[in-house]
VEXTIRO-419367 format. One record per residue (C-alpha): residue in three letters; y, z, x. Coordinates in Angstrom, 3 decimals. Each point is the difference from the previous one (the first is absolute). Last residue first. Layout:
REM VEXTIRO-419367
+-----+----------+----------+----------+
|   r |       c2 |       c3 |       c1 |
+-----+----------+----------+----------+
| ALA |        Y |        Z |        X |
...
+-----+----------+----------+----------+
END
This chain:
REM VEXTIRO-419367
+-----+----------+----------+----------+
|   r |       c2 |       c3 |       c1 |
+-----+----------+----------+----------+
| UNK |   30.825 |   -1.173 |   -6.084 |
| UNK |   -0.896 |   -3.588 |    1.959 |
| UNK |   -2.686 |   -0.156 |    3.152 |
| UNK |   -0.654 |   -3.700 |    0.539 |
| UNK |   -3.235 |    0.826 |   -1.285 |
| UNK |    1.784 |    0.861 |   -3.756 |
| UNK |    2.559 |   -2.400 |    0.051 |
| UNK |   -3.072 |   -2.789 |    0.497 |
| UNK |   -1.827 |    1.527 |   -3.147 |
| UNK |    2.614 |    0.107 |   -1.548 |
| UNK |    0.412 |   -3.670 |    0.629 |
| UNK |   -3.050 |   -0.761 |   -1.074 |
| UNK |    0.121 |    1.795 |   -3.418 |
| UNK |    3.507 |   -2.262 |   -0.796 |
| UNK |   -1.367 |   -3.368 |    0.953 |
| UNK |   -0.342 |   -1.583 |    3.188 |
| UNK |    1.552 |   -3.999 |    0.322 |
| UNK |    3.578 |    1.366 |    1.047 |
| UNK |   -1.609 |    2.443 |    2.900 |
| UNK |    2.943 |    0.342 |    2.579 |
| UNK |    2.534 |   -0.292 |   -2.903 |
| UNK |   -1.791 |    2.762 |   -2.149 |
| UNK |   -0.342 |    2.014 |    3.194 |
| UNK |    3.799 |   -0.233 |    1.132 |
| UNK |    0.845 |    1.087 |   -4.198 |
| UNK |   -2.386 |    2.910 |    0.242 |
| UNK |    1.775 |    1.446 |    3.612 |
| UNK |    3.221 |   -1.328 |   -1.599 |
| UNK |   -0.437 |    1.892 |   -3.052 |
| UNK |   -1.056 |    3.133 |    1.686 |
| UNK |    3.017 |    0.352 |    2.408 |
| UNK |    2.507 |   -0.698 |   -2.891 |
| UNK |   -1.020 |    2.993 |   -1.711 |
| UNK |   -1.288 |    0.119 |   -3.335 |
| UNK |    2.025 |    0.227 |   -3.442 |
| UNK |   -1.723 |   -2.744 |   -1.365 |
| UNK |    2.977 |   -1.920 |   -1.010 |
| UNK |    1.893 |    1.714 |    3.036 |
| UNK |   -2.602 |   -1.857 |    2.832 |
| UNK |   -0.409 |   -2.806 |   -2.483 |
| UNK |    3.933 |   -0.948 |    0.513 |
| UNK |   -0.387 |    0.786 |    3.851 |
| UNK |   -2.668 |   -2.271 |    0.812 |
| UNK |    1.752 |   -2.674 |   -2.053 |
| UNK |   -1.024 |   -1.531 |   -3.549 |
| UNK |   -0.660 |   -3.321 |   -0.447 |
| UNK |   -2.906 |    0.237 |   -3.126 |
| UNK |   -2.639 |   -0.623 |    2.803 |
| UNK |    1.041 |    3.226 |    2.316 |
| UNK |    0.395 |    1.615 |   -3.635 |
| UNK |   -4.067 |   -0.723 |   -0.720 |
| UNK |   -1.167 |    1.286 |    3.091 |
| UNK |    2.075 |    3.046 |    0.530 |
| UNK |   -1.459 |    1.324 |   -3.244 |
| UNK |   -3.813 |   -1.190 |    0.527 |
| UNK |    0.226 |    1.611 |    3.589 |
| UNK |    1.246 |    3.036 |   -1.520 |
| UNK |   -3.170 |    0.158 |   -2.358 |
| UNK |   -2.539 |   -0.814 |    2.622 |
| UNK |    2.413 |    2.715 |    1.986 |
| UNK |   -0.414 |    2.918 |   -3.111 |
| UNK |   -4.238 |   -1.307 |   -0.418 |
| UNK |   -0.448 |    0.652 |    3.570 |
| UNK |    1.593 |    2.803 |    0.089 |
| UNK |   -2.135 |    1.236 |   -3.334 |
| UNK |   -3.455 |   -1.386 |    2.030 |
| UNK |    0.644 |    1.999 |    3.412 |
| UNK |    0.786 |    3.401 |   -2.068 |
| UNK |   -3.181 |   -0.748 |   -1.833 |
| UNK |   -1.624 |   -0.866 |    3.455 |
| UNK |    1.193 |    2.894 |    0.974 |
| UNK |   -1.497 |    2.185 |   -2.350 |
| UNK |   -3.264 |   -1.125 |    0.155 |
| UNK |   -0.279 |    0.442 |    3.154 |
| UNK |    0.794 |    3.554 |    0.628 |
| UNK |   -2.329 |   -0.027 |   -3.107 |
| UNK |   -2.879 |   -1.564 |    2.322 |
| UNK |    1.127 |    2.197 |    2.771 |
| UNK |   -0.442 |    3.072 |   -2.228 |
| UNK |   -3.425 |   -1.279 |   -1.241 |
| UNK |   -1.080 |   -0.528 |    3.930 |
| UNK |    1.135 |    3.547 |    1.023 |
| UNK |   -2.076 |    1.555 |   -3.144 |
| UNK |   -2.627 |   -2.256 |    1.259 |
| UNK |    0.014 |    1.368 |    3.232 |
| UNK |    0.542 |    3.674 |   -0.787 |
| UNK |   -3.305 |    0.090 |   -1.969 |
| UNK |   -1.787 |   -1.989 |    2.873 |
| UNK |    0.692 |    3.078 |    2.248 |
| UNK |   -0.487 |    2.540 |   -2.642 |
| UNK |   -3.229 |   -1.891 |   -0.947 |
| UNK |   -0.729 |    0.047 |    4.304 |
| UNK |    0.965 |    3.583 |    0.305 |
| UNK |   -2.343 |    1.136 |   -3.154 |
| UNK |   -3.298 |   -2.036 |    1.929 |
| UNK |   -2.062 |   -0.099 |   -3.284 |
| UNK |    0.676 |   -3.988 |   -0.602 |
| UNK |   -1.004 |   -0.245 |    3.652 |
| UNK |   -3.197 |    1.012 |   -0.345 |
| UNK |   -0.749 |   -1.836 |   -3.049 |
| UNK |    0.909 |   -3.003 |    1.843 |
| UNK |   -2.151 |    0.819 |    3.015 |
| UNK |   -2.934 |    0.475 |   -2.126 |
| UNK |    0.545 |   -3.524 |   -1.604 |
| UNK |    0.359 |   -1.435 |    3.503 |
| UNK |   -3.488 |    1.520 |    1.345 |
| UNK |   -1.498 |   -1.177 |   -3.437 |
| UNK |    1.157 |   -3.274 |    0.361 |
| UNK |   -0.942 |    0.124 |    4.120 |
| UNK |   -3.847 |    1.104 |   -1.489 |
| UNK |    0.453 |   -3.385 |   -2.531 |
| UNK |   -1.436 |    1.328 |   -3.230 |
| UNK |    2.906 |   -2.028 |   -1.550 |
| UNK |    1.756 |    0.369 |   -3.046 |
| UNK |    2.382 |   -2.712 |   -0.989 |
| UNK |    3.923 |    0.311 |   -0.697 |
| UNK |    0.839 |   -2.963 |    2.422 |
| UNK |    0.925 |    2.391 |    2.579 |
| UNK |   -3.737 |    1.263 |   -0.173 |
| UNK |   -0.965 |   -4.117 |   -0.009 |
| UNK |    2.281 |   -0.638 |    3.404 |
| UNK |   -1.900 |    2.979 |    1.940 |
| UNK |   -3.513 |   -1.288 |   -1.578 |
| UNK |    0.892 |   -3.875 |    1.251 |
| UNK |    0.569 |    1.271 |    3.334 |
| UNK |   -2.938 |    1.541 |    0.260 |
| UNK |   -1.851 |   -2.662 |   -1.052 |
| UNK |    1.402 |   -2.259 |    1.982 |
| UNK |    2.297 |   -2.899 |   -1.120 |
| UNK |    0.459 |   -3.029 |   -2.087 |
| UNK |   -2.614 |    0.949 |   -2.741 |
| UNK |    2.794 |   -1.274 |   -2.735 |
| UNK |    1.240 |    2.536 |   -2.712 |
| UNK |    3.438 |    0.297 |    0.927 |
| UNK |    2.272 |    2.711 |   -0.896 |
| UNK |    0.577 |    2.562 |    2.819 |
| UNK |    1.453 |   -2.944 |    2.288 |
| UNK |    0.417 |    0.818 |    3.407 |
| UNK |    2.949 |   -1.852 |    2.109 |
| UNK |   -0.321 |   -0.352 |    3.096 |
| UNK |    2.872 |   -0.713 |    3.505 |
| UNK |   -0.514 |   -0.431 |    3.067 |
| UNK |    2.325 |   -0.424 |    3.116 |
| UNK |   -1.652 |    0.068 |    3.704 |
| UNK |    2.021 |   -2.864 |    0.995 |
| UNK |   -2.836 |   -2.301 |    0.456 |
| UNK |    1.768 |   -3.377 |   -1.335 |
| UNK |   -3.529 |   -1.230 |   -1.225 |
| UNK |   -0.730 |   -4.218 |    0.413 |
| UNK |   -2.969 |   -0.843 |   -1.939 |
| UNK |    2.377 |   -0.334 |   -2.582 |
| UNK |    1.520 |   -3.116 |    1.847 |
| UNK |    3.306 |   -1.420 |   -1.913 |
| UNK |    0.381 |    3.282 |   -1.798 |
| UNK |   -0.257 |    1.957 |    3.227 |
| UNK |   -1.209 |    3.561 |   -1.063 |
| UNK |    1.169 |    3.473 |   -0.428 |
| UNK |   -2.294 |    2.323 |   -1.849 |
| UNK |   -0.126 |    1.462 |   -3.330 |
| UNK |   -3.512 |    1.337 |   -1.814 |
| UNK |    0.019 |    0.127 |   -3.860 |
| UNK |   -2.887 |    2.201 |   -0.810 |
| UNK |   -2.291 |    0.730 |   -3.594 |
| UNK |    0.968 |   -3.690 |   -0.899 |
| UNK |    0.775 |   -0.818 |   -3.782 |
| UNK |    2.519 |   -2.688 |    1.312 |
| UNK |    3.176 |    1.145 |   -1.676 |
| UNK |    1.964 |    0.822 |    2.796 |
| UNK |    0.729 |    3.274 |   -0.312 |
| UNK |   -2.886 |    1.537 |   -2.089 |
| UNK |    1.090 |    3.230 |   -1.142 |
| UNK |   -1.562 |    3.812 |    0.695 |
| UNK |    1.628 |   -1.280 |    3.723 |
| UNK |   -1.328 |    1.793 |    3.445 |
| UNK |    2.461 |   -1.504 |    2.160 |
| UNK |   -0.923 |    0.339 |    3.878 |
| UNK |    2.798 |   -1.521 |    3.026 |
| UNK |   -1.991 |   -0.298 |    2.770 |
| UNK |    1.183 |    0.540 |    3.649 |
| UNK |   -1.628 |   -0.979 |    3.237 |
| UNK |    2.836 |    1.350 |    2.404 |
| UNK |    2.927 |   -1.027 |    1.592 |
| UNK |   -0.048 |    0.425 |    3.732 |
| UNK |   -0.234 |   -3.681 |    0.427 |
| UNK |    3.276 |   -0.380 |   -0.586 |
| UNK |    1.804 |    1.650 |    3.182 |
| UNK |    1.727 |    3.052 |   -0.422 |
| UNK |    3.877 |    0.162 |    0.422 |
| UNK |    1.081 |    1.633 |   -3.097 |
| UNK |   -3.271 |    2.340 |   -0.951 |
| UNK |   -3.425 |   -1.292 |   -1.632 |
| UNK |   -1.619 |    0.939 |   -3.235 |
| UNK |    2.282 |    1.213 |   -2.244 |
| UNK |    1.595 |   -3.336 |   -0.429 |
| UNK |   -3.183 |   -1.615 |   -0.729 |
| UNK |   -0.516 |    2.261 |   -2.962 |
| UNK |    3.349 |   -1.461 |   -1.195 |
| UNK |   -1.133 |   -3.067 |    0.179 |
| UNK |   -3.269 |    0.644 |   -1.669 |
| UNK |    1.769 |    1.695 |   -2.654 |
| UNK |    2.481 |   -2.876 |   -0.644 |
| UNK |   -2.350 |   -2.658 |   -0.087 |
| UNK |   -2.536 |    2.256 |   -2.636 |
| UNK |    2.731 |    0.419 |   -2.287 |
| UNK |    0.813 |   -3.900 |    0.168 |
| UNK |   -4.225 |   -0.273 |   -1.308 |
| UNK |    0.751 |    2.722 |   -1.992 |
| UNK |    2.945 |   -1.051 |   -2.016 |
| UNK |   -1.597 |   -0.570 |   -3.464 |
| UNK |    0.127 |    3.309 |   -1.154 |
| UNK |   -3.828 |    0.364 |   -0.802 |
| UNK |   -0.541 |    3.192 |   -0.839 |
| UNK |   -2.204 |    3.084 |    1.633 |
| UNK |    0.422 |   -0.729 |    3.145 |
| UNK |   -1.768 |    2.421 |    3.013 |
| UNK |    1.445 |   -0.881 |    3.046 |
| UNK |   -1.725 |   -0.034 |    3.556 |
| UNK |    1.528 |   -0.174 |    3.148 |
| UNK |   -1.859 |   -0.474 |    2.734 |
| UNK |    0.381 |   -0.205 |    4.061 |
| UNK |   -2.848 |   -1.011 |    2.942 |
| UNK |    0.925 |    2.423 |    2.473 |
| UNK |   -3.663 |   -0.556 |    1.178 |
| UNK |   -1.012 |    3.730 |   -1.017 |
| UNK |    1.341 |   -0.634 |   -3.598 |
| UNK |    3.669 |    0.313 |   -1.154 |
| UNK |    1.215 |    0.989 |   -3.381 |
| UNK |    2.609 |   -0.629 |   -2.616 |
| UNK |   -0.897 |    0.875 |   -3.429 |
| UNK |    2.615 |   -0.054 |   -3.408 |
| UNK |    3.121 |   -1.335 |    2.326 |
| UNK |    3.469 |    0.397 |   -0.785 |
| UNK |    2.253 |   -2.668 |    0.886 |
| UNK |    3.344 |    0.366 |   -0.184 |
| UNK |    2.228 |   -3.208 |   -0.251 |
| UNK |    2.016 |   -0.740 |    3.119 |
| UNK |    3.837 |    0.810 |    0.301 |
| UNK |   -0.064 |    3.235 |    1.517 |
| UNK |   -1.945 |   -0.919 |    2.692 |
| UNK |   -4.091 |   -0.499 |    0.751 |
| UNK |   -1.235 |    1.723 |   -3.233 |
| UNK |   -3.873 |    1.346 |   -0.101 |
| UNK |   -0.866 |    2.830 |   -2.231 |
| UNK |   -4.299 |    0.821 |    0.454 |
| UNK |   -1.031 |    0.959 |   -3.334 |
| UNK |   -2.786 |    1.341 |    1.442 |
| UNK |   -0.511 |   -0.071 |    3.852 |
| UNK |   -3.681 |    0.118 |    1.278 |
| UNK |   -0.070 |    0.955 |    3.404 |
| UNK |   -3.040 |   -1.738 |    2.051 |
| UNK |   -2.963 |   -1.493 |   -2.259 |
| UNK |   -3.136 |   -0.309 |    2.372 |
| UNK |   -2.335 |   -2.589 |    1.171 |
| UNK |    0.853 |   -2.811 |   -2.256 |
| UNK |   -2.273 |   -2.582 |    0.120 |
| UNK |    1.292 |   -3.177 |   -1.841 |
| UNK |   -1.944 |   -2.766 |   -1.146 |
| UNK |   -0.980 |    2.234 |   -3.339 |
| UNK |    4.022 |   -0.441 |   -0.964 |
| UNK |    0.937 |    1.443 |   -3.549 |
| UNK |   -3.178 |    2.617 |    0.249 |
| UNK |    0.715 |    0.646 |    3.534 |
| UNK |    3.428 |    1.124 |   -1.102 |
| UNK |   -1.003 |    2.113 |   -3.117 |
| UNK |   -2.661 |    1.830 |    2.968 |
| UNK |    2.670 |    0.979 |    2.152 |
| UNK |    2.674 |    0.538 |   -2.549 |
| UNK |   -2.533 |    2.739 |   -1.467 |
| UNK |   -1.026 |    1.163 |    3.389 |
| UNK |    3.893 |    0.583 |    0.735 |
| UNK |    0.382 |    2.508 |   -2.730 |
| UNK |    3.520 |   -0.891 |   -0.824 |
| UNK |   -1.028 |   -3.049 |   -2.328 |
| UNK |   -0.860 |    2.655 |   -2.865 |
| UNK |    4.053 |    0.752 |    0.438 |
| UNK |    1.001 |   -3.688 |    0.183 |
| UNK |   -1.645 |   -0.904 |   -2.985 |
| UNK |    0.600 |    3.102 |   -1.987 |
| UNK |    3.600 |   -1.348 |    0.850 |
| UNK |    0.093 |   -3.593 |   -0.921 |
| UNK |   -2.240 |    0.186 |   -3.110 |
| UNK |   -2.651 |   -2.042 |   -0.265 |
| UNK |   -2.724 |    3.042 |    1.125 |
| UNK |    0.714 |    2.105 |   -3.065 |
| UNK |    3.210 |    1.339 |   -2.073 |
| UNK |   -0.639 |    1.336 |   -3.946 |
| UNK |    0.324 |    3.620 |    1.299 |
| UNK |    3.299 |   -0.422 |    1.720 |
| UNK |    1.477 |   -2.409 |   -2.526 |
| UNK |   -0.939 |    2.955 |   -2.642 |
| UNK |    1.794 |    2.382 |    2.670 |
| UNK |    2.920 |   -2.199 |    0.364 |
| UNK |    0.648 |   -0.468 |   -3.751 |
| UNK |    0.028 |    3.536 |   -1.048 |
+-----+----------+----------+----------+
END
């Protein structure tokens, strides 16, 4: 079957081997020390995989691969990307804001927020630079000397380059992404961990069940985006129709009964044709369509 080849064939870049190998807190320990030597990090309290965060009904889900806390409440979240979608750096905004929403209660006072880092680790380059790291903090344009301090960063690890921009140790983590074998002893700790976790039968059923979920959203999709494109195309039609008899003379109510639609409809497409005279046909669809028209 398809899921237990995609099972097999899985390592280290993919989301949730990732998180699970991540679970062992002296693994995230060590992978976070490696990204930021600066930083001592005493312990890792309470890793949460896949952590779902979603403020009110009508805020995008996020669901996080790693999200972890060390001894000085300092806060990471750490995604493993695989392709370049070309949204990360607004993907990044959104998850550090909603990180920061977690953090304190209505009423607290600012400075309770915590050090947080937002963490891709990207197969791709994202910015094109060939850099091994692409680190993101707040400055003053007019005085870069000048840091806003608000305890918001954000990297970007690149699996790809070839430059000697970073430690060793470092540089052996990104390689093994990269495809390249490493005699690295936190390599070989990693590639132990993934073949331990590719044996653990609840976590394949577990990941199993996910992507069957995912492929059934993706057709759930699918599907009503086809329904989504034939209305489209029956009202781009419509509005073609009403179009050309509102310019040949003809009355709301005389293309209402040539097209055999109700009077209701026509005026709702004939009020957004006259609101909108320079947009053609597709636009104003388009404009029915957010307005809210059936």
């Amino acid at each position: 079957m398809k899921y237990a080849t995609d099972w097999e064939e899985i390592g280290l870049s993919n989301d949730f081997i990732f998180g699970k190998v991540m679970s062992d807190p002296e693994l995230c320990k060590e992978l976070l020390e490696r990204i930021l030597p600066g930083i001592e990090i005493d312990h890792i309290e309470y890793p949460e995989l896949q952590k779902p965060i979603k403020e009110d009904v009508d805020a995008r889900s996020v669901r996080l691969d790693v999200y972890v806390k060390d001894g000085k409440n300092t806060v990471y979240d750490i995604e493993m990307q695989k392709v370049n979608t070309r949204e990360l750096p607004k993907r990044s905004r959104y998850y550090q804001g909603m990180m920061d929403l977690q953090l304190i209660d209505s009423g607290q006072p600012y400075k309770k927020l915590n050090l947080s880092y937002v963490i891709f680790i990207c197969l791709e380059d994202v910015f094109g630079k060939n850099r091994h790291i692409y680190t993101f903090e707040n400055i003053c344009r007019e005085d870069p000397e000048i840091k806003l301090r608000d305890g918001a960063i954000k990297i970007f690890l690149n699996a790809k380059s070839n430059r000697n921009d970073v430690s060793s140790e470092l540089g052996a983590f990104l390689d093994y992404l990269g495809g390249k074998k490493s005699e690295d002893e936190y390599v070989q700790k990693l590639e132990k961990a993934v073949r331990e976790a590719k044996h653990n039968r609840k976590w394949r059923h577990e990941y199993m069940t996910l992507l069957m979920r995912d492929q059934e959203n993706q057709e759930i999709g699918e599907e009503r985006g086809r329904r989504e494109g034939i209305r489209e195309g029956m009202l781009y039609t419509l509005v073609s129709q009403v179009r050309k008899k509102l310019l040949r003379g003809y009355s709301k109510e005389q293309i209402a009964d040539l097209l055999e639609e109700d009077i209701q409809t026509v005026e709702n497409i004939c009020r957004m044709i006259s609101a909108h005279p320079e947009e053609d046909n597709r636009e104003i669809c388009r404009l029915l369509m957010e307005d809210g028209f059936q």
